[in-house]
C-alpha positions as CSV (number, residue, x, y, z in Angstrom):
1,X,-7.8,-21.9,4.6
2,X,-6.9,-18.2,6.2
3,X,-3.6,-19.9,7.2
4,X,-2.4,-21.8,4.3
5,X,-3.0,-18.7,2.1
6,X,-0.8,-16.4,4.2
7,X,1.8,-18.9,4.1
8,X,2.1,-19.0,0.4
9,X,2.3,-15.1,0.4
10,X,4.9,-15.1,3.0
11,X,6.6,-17.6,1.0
12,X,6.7,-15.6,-2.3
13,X,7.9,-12.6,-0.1
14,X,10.2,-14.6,1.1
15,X,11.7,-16.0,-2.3
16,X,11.3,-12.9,-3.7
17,X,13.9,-11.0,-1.4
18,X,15.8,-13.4,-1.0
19,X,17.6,-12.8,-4.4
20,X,18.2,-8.5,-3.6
21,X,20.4,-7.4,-1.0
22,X,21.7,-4.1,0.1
23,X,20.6,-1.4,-1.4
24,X,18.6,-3.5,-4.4
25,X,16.8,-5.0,-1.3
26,X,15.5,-1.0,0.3
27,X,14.7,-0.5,-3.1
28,X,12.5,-3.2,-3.7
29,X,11.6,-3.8,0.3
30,X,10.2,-0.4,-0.1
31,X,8.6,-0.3,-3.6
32,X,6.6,-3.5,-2.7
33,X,5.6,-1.5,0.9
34,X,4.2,1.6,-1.1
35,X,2.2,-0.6,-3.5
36,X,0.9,-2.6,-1.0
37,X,-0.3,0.2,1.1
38,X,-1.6,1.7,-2.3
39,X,-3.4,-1.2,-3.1
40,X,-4.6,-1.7,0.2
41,X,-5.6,2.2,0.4
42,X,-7.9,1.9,-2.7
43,X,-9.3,-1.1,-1.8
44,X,-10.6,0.3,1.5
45,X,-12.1,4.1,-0.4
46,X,-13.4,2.1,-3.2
47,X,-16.8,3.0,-2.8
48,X,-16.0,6.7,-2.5
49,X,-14.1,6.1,-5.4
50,X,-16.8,4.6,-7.8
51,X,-19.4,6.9,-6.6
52,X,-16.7,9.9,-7.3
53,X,-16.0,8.5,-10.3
54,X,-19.7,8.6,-11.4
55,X,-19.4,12.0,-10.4
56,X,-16.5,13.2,-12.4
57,X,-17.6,11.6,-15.7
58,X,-21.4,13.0,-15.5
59,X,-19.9,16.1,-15.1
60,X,-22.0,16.7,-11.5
61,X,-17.7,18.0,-9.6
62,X,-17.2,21.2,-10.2
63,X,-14.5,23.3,-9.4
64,X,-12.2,22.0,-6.0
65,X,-13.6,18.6,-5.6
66,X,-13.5,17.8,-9.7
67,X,-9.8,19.2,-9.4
68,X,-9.0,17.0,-6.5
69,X,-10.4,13.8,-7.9
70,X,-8.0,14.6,-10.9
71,X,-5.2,14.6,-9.1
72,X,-6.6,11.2,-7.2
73,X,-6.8,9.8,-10.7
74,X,-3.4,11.0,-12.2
75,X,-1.8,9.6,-8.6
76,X,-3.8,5.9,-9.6
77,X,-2.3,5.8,-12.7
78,X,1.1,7.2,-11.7
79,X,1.3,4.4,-9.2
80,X,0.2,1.7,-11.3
81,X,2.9,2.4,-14.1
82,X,5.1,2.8,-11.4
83,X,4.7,-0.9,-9.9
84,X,4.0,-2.7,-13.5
85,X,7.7,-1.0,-14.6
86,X,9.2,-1.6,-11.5
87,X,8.3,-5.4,-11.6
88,X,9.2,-5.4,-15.6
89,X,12.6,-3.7,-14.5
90,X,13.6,-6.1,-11.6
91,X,12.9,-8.8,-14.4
92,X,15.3,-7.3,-16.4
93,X,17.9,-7.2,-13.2
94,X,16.9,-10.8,-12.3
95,X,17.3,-12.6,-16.1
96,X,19.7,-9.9,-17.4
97,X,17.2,-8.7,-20.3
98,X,18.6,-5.8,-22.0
99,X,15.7,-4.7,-23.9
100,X,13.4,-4.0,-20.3
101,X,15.9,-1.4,-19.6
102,X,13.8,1.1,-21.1
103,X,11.6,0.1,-18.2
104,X,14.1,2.2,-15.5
105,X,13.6,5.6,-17.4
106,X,9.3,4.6,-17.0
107,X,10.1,3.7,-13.6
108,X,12.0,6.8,-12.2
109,X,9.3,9.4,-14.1
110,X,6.4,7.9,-12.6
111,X,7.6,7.2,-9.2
112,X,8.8,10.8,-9.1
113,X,5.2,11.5,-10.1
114,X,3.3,9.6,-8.2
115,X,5.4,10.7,-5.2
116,X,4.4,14.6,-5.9
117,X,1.0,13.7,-6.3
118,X,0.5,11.6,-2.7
119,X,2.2,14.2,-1.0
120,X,-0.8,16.3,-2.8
121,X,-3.3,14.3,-1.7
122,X,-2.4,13.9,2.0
123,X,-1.9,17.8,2.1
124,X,-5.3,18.1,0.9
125,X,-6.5,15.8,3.3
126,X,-4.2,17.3,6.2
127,X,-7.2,19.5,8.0
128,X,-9.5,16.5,7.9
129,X,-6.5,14.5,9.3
130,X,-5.9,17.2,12.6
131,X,-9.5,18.1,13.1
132,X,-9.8,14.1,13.7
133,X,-6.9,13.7,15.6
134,X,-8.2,16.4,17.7
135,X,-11.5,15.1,18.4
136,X,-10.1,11.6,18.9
137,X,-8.1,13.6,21.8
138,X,-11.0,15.4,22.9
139,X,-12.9,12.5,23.9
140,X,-10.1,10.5,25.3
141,X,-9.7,13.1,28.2
């Protein structure tokens, strides 16, 4: 079952590139990259998410940490209007729809957002990152 489900996702990949090529194909190689890696980031800090979440709405975050889960939420929905407009505006490359168009000036605002706000979130989560890289090199010695 494991198998013949990857195979129909590496088929869609597969038709789905095969239609972009040069720099259309980085572009969209890379978009699907980030959202994947999005996707597969949330998927794995869901709980802290939800329970965060819970958090932020009872009003229990104050100060820092309610600041920081704001910028965690604004990055969510940056990303998400990102993909949803980027898949809207490679429809409008693919079946030459004029009207999605609008979908590019979307697109390049909340990519450009979403960008700022992840290089936030990992510099807010850079001395966590080094003080575990240093005890992961601690006890490999």
């Amino acid at each position: 079952m494991k198998n013949r489900f990857l195979k129909v996702i590496v088929d869609i990949i597969k038709v789905y590139f095969i239609r972009w090529e040069g720099d259309a194909f980085i572009s969209v190689a890379v978009g699907t990259a980030c959202s994947l890696f999005f996707a597969i980031h949330i998927y794995r800090n869901w709980g802290w998410l939800a329970s965060t979440s819970d958090d932020f709405f009872s009003r229990k975050l104050q100060g820092k940490k309610r600041w920081l889960y704001l910028i965690d939420l604004l990055s969510i929905i940056a990303w998400s209007i990102s993909a949803v407009s980027g898949f809207l505006l490679m429809l409008a490359h693919m079946y030459e729809i004029e009207s999605f168009l609008i979908f590019a000036r979307i697109y390049a605002i909340s990519t450009r957002t979403a960008a700022y706000l992840v290089v936030v979130h990992i510099l807010k989560h850079l001395a966590q990152f080094v003080s575990y890289l240093k005890l992961r090199i601690s006890h490999s010695k």
